[in-house]
N, CA, C and O atoms as a Tripos MOL2 file, in Angstrom:
@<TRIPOS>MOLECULE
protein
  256   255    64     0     0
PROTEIN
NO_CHARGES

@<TRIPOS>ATOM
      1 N           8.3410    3.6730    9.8690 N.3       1 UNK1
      2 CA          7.0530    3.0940    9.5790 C.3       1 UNK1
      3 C           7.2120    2.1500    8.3880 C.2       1 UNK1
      4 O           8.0950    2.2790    7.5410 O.2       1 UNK1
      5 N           6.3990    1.3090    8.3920 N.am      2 UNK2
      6 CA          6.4180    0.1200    7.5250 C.3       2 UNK2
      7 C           4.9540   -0.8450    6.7920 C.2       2 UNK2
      8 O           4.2140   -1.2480    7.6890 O.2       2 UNK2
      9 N           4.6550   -1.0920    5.8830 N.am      3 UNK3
     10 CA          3.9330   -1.6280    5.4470 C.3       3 UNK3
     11 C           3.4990   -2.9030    5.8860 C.2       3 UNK3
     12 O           4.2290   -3.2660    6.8080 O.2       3 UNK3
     13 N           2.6840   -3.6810    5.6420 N.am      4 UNK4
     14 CA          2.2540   -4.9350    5.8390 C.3       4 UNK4
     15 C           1.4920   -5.5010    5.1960 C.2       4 UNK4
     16 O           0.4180   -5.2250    5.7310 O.2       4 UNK4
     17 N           1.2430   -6.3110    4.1470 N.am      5 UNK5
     18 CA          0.7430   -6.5520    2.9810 C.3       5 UNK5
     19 C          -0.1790   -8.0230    3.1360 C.2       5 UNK5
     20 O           0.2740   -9.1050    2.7630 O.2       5 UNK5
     21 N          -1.3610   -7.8800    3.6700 N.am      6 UNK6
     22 CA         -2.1620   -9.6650    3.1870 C.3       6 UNK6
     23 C          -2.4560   -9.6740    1.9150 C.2       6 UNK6
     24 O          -3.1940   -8.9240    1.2760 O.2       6 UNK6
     25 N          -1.6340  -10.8540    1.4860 N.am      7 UNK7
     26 CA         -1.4330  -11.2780    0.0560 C.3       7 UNK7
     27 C          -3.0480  -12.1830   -0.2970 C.2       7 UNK7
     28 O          -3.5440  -12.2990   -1.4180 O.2       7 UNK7
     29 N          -3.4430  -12.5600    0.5930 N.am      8 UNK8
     30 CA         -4.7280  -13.2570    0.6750 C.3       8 UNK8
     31 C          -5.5890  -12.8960    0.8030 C.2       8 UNK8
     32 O          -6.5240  -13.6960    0.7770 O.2       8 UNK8
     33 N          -5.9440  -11.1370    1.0800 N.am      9 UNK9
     34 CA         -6.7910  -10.3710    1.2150 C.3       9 UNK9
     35 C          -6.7330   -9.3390   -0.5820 C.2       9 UNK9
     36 O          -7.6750   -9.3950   -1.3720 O.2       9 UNK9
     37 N          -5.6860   -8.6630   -0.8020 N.am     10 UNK10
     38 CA         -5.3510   -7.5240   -1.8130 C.3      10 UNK10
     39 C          -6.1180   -8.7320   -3.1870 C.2      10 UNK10
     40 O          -5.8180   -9.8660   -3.5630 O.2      10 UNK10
     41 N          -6.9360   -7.9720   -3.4880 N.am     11 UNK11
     42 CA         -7.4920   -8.1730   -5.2440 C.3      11 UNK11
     43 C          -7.2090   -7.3620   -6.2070 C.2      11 UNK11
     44 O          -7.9920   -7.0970   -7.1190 O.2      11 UNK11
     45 N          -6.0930   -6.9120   -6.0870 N.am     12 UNK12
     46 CA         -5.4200   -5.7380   -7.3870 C.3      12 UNK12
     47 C          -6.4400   -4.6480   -7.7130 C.2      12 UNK12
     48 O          -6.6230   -4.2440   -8.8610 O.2      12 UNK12
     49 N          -7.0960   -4.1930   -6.6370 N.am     13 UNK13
     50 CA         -7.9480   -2.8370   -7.5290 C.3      13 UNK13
     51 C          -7.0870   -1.7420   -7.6560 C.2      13 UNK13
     52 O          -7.2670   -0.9320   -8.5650 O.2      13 UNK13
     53 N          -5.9860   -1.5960   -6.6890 N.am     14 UNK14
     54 CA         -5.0840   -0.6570   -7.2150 C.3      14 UNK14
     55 C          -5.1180    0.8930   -6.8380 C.2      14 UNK14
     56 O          -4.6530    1.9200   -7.3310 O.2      14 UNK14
     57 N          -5.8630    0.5760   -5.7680 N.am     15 UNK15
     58 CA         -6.1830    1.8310   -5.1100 C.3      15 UNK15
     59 C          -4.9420    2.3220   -3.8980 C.2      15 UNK15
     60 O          -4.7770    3.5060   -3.6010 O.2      15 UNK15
     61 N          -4.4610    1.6430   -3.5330 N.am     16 UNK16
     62 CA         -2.7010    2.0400   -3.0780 C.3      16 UNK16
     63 C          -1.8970    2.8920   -3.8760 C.2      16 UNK16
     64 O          -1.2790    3.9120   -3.5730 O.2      16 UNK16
     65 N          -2.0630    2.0470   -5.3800 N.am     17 UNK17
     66 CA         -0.8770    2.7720   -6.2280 C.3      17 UNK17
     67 C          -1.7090    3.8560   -6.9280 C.2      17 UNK17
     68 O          -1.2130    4.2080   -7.9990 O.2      17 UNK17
     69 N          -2.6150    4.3430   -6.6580 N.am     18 UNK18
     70 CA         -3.4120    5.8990   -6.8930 C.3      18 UNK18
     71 C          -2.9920    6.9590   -6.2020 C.2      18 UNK18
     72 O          -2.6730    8.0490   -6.6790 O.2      18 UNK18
     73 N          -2.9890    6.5830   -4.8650 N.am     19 UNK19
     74 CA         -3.0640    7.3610   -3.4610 C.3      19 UNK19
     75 C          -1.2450    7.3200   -3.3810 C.2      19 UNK19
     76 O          -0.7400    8.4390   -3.2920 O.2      19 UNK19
     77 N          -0.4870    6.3990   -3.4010 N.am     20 UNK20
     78 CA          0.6550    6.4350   -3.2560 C.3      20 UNK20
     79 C           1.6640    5.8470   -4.0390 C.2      20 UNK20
     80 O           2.4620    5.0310   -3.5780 O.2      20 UNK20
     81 N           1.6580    6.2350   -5.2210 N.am     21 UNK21
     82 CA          2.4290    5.2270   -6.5330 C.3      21 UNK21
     83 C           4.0240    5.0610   -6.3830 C.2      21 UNK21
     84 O           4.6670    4.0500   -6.6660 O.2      21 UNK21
     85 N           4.5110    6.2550   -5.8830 N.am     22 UNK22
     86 CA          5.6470    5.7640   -5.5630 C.3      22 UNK22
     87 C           6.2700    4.8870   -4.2640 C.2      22 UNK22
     88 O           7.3790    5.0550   -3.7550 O.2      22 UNK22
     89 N           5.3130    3.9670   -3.8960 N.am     23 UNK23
     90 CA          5.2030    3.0820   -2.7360 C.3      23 UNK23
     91 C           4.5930    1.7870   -3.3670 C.2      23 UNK23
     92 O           5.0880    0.6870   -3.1250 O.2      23 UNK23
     93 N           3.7770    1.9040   -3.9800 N.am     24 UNK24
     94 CA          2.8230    0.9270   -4.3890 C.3      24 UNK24
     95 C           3.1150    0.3880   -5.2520 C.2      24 UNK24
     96 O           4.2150    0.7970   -5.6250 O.2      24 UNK24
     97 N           2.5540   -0.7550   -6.1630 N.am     25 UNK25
     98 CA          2.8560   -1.1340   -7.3310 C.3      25 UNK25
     99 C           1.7550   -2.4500   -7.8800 C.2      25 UNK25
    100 O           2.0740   -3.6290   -7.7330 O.2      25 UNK25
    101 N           0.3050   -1.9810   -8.5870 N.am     26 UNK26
    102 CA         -0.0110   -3.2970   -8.9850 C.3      26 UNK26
    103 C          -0.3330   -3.4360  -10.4270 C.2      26 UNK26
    104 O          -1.0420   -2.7910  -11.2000 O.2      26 UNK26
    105 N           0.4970   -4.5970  -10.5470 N.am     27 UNK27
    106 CA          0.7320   -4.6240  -12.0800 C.3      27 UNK27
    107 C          -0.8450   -5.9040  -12.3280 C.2      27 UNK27
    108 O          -1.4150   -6.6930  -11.5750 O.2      27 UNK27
    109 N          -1.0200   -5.5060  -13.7530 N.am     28 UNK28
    110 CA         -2.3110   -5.6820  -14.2860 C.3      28 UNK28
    111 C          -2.4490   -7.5550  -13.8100 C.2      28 UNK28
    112 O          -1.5700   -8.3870  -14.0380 O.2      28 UNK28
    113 N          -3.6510   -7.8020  -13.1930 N.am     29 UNK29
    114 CA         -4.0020   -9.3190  -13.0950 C.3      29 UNK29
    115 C          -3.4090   -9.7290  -12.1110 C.2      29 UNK29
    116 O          -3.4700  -10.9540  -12.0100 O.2      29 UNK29
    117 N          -2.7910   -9.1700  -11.2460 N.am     30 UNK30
    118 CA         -1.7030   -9.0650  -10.0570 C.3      30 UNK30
    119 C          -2.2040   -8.9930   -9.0640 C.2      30 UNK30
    120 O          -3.4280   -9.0650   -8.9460 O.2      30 UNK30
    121 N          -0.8600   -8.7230   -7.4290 N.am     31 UNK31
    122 CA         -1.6520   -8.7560   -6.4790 C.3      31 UNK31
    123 C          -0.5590   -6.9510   -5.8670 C.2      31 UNK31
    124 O           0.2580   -6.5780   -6.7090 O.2      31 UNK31
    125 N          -0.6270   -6.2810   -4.8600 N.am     32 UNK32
    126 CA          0.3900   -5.0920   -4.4520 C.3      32 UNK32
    127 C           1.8420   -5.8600   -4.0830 C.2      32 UNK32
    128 O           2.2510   -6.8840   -3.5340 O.2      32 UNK32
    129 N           2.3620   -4.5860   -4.8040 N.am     33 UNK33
    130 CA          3.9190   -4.6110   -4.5670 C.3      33 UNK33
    131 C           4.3580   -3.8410   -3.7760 C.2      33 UNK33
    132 O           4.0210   -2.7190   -4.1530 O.2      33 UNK33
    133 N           5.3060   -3.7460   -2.2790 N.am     34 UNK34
    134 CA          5.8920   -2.4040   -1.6750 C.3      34 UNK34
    135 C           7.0160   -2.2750   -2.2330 C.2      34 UNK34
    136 O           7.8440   -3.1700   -2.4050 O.2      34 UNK34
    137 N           7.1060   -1.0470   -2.5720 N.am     35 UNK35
    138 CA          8.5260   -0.5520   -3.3870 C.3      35 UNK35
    139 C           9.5130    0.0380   -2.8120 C.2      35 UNK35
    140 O          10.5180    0.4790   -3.3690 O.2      35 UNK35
    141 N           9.1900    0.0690   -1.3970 N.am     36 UNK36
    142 CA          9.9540    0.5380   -0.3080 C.3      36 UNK36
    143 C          10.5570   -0.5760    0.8460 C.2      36 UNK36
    144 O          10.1230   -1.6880    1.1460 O.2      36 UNK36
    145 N          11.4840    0.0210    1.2570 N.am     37 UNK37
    146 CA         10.9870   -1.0930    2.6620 C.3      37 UNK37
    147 C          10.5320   -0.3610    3.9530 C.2      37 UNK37
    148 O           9.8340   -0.8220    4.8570 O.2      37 UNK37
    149 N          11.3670    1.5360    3.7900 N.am     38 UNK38
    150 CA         10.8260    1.8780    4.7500 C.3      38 UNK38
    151 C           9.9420    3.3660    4.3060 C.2      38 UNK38
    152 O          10.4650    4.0380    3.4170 O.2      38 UNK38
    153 N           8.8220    3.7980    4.8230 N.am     39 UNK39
    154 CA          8.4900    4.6400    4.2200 C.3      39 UNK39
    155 C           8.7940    6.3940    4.6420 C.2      39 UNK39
    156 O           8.7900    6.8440    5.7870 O.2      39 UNK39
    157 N           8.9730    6.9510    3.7340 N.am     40 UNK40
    158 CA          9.6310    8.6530    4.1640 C.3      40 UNK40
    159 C           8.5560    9.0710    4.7160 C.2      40 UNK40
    160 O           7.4040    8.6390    4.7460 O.2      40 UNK40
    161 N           9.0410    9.9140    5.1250 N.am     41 UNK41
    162 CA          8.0670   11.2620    6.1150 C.3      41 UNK41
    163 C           7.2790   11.7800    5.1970 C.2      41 UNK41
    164 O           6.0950   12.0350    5.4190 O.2      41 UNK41
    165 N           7.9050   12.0000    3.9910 N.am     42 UNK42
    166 CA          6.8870   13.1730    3.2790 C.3      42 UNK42
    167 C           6.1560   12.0150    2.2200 C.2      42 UNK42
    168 O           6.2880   12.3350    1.0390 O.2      42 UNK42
    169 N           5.5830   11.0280    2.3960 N.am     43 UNK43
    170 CA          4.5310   10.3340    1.8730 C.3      43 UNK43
    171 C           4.1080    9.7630    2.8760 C.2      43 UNK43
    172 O           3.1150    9.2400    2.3710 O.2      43 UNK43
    173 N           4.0860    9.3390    4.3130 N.am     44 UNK44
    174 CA          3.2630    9.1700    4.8920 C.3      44 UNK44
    175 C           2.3800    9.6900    4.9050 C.2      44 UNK44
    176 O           2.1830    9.6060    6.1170 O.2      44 UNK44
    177 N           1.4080   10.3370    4.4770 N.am     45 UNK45
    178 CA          0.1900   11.4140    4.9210 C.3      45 UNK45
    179 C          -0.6830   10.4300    2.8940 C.2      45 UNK45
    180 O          -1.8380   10.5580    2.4860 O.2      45 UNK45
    181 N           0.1070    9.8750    2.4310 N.am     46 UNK46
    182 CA         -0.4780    9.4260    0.9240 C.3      46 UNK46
    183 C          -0.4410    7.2330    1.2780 C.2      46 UNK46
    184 O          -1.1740    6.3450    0.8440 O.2      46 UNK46
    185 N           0.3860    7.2070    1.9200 N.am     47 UNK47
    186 CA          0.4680    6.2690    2.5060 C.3      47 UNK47
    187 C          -0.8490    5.7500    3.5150 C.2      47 UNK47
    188 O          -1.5010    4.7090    3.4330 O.2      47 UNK47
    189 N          -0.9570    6.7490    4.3710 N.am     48 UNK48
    190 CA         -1.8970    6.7570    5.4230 C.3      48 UNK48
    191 C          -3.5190    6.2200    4.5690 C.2      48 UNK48
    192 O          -4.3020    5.3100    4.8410 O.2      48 UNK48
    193 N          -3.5180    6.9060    3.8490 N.am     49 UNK49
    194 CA         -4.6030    7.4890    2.5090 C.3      49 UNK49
    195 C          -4.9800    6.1360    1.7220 C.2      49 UNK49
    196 O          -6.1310    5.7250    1.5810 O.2      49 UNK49
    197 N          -3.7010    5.4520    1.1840 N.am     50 UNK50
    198 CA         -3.7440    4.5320    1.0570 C.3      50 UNK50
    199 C          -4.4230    2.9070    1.6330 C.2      50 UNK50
    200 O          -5.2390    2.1050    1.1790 O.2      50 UNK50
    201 N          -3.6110    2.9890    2.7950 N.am     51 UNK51
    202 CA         -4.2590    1.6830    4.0640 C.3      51 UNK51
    203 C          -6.0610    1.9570    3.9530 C.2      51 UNK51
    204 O          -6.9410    1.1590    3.6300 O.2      51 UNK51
    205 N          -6.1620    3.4710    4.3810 N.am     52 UNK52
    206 CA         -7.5150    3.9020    4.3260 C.3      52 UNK52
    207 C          -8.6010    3.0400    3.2970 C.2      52 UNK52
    208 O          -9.6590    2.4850    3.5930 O.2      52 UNK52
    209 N          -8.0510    3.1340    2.2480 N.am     53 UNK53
    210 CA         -8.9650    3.1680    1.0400 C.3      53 UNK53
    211 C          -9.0560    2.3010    0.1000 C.2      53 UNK53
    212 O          -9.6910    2.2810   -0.9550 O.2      53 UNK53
    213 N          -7.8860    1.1120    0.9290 N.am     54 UNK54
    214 CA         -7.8640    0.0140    0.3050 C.3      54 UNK54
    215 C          -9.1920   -1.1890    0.6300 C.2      54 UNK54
    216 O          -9.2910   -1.7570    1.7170 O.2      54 UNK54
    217 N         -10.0580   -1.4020   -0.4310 N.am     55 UNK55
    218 CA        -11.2860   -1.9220   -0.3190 C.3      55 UNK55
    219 C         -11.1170   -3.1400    0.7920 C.2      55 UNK55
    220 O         -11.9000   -3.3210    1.7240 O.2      55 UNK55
    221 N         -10.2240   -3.7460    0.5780 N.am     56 UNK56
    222 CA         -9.9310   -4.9940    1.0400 C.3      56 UNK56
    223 C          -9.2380   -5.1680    2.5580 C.2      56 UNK56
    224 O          -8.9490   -6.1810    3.1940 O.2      56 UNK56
    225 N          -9.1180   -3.9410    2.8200 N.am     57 UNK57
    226 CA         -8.1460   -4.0940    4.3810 C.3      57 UNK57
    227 C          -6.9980   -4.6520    4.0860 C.2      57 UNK57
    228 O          -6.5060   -5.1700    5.0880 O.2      57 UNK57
    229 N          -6.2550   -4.7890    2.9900 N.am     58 UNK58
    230 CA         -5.1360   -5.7770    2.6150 C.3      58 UNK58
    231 C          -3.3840   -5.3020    3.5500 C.2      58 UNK58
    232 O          -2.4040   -5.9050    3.9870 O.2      58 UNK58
    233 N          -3.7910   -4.1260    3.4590 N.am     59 UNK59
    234 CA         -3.0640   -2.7400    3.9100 C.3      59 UNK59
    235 C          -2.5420   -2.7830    5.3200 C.2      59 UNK59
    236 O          -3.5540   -2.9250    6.0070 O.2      59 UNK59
    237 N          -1.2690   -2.7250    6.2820 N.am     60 UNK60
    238 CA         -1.5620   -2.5040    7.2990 C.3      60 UNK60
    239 C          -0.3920   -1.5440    7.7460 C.2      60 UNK60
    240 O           0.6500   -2.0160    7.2890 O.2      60 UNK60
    241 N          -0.1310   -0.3340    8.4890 N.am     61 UNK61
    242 CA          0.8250    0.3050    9.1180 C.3      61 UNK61
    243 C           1.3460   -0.1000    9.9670 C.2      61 UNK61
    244 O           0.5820   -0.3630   10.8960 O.2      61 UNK61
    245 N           3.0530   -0.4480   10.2670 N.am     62 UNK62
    246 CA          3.4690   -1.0410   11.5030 C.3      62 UNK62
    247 C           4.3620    0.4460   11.2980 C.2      62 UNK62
    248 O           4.7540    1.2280   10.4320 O.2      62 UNK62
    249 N           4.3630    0.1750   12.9440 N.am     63 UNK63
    250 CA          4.9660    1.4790   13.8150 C.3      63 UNK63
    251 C           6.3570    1.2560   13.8660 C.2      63 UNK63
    252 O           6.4300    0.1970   14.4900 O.2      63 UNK63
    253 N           7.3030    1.5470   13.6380 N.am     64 UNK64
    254 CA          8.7460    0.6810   14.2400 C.3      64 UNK64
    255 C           9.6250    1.7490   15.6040 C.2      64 UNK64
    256 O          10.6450    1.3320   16.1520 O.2      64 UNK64
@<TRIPOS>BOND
     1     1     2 1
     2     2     3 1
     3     3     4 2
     4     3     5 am
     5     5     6 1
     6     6     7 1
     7     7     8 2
     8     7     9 am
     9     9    10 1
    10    10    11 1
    11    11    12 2
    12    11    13 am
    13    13    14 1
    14    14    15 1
    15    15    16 2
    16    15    17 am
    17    17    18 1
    18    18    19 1
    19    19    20 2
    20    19    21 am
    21    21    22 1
    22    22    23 1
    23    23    24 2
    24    23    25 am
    25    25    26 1
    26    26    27 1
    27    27    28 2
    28    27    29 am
    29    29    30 1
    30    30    31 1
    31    31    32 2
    32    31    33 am
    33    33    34 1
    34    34    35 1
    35    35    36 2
    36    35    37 am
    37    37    38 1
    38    38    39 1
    39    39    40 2
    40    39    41 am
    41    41    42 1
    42    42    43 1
    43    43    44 2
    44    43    45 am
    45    45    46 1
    46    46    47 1
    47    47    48 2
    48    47    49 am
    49    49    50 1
    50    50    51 1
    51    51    52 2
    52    51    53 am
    53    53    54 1
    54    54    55 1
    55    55    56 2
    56    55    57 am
    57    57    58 1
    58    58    59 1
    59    59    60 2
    60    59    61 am
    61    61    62 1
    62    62    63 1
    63    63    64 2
    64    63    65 am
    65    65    66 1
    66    66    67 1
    67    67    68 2
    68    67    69 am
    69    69    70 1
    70    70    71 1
    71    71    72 2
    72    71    73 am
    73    73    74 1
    74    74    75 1
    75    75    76 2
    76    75    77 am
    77    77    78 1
    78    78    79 1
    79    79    80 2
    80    79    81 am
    81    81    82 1
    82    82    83 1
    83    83    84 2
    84    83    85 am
    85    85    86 1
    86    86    87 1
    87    87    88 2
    88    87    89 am
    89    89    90 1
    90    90    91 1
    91    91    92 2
    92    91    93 am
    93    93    94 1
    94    94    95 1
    95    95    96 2
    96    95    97 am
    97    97    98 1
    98    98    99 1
    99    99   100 2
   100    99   101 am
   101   101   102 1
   102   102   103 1
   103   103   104 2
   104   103   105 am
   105   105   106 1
   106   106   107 1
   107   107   108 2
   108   107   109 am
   109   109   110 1
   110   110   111 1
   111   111   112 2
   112   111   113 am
   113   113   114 1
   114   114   115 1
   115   115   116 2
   116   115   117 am
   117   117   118 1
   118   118   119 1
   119   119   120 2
   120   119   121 am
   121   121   122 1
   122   122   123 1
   123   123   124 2
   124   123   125 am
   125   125   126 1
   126   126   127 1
   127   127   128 2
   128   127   129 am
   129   129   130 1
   130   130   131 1
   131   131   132 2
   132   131   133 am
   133   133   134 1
   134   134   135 1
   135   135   136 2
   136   135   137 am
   137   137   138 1
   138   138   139 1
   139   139   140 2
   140   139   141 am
   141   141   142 1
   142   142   143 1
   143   143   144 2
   144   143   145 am
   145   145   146 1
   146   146   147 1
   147   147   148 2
   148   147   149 am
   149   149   150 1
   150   150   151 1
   151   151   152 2
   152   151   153 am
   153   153   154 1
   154   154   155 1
   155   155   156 2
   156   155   157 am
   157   157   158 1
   158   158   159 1
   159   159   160 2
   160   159   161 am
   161   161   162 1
   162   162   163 1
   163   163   164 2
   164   163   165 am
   165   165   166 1
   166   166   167 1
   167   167   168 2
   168   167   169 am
   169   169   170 1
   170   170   171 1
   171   171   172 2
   172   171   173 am
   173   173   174 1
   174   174   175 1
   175   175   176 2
   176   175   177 am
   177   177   178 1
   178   178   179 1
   179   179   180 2
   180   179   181 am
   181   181   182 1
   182   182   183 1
   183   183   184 2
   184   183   185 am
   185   185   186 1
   186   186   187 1
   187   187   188 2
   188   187   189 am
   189   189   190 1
   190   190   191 1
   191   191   192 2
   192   191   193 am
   193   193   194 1
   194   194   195 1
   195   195   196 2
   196   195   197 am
   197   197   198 1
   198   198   199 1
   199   199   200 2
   200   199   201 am
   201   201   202 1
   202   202   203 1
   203   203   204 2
   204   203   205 am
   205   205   206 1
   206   206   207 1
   207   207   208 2
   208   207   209 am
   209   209   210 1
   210   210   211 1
   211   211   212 2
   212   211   213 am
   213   213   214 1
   214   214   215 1
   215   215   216 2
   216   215   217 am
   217   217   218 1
   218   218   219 1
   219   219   220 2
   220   219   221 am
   221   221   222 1
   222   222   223 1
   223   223   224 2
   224   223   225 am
   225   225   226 1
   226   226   227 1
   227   227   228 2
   228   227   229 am
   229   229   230 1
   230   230   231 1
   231   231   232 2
   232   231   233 am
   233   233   234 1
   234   234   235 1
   235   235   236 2
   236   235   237 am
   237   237   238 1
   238   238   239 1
   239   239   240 2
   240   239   241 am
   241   241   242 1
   242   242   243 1
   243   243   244 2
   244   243   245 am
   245   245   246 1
   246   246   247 1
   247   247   248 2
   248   247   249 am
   249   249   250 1
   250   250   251 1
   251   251   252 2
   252   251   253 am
   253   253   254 1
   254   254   255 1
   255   255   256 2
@<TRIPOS>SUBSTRUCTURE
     1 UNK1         2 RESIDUE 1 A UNK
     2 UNK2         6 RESIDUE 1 A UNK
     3 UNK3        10 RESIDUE 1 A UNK
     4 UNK4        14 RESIDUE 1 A UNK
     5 UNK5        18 RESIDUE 1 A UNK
     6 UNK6        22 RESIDUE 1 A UNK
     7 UNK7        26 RESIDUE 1 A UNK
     8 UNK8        30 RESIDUE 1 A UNK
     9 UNK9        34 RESIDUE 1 A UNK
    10 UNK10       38 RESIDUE 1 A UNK
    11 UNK11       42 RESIDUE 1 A UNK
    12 UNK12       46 RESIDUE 1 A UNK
    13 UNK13       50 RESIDUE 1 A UNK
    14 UNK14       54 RESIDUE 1 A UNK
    15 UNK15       58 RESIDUE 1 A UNK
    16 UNK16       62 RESIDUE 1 A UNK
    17 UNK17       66 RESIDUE 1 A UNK
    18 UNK18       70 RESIDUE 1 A UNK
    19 UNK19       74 RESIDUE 1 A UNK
    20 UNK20       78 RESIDUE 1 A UNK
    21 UNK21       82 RESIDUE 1 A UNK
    22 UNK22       86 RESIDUE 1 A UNK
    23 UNK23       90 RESIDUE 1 A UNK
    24 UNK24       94 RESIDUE 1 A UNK
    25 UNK25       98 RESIDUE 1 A UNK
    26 UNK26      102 RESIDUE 1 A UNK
    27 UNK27      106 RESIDUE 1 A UNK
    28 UNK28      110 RESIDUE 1 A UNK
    29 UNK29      114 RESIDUE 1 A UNK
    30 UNK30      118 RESIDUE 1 A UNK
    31 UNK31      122 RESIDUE 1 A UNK
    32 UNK32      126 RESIDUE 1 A UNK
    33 UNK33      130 RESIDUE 1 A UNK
    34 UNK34      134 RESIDUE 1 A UNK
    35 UNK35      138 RESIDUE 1 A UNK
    36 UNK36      142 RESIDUE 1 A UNK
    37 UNK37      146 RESIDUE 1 A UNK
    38 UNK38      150 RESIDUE 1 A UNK
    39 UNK39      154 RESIDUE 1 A UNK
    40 UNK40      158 RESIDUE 1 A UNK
    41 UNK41      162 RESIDUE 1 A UNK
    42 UNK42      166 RESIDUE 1 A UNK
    43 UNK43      170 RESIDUE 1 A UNK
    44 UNK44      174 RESIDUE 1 A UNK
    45 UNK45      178 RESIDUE 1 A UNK
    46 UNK46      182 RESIDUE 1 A UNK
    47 UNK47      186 RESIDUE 1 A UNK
    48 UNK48      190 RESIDUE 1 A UNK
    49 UNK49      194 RESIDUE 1 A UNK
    50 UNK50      198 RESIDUE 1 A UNK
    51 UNK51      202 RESIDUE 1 A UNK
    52 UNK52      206 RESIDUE 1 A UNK
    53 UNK53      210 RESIDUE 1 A UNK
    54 UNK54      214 RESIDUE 1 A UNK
    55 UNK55      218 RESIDUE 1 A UNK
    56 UNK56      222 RESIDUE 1 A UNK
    57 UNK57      226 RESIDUE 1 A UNK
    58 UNK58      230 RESIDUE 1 A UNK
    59 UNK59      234 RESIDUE 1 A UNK
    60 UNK60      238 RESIDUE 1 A UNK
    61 UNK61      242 RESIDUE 1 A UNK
    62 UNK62      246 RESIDUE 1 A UNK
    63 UNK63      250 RESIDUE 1 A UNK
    64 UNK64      254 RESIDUE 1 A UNK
C-alpha cells in the first residue's frame, strides 16, 4: 500500500502527522511529507485514520 499526496489540495493542518507521525511529516508553513515509500502492516489501521481525517481530501490510498 502506498500513499498519494495532492500537493494542491494539503494546507498543512497536520492532521496526518497526528494520526500517523511516523509516516507523515508537516513542517510549520508547509505542505505533507511521506516518510515512507511503502507503508507497514502495523500502521495501516493509523494510516487509514489519517486519509480519513484529512480536512482537505489531500490524502489518497493506492492498493499495489
Amino acid at each position: 500500500m502506498k500513499i498519494e499526496v495532492d500537493l494542491d489540495l494539503c494546507q498543512g493542518h497536520a492532521m496526518c502527522e497526528m494520526e500517523a507521525p511516523g509516516v507523515f511529516r508537516v513542517p510549520k508553513h508547509g505542505t505533507v511529507e511521506v516518510l515512507v515509500d511503502e507503508i507497514p502492516e502495523d500502521l495501516r489501521d493509523d494510516v487509514e485514520a489519517a486519509v480519513r481525517y484529512c480536512p482537505t481530501r489531500a490524502l489518497r490510498l493506492i492498493q499495489d
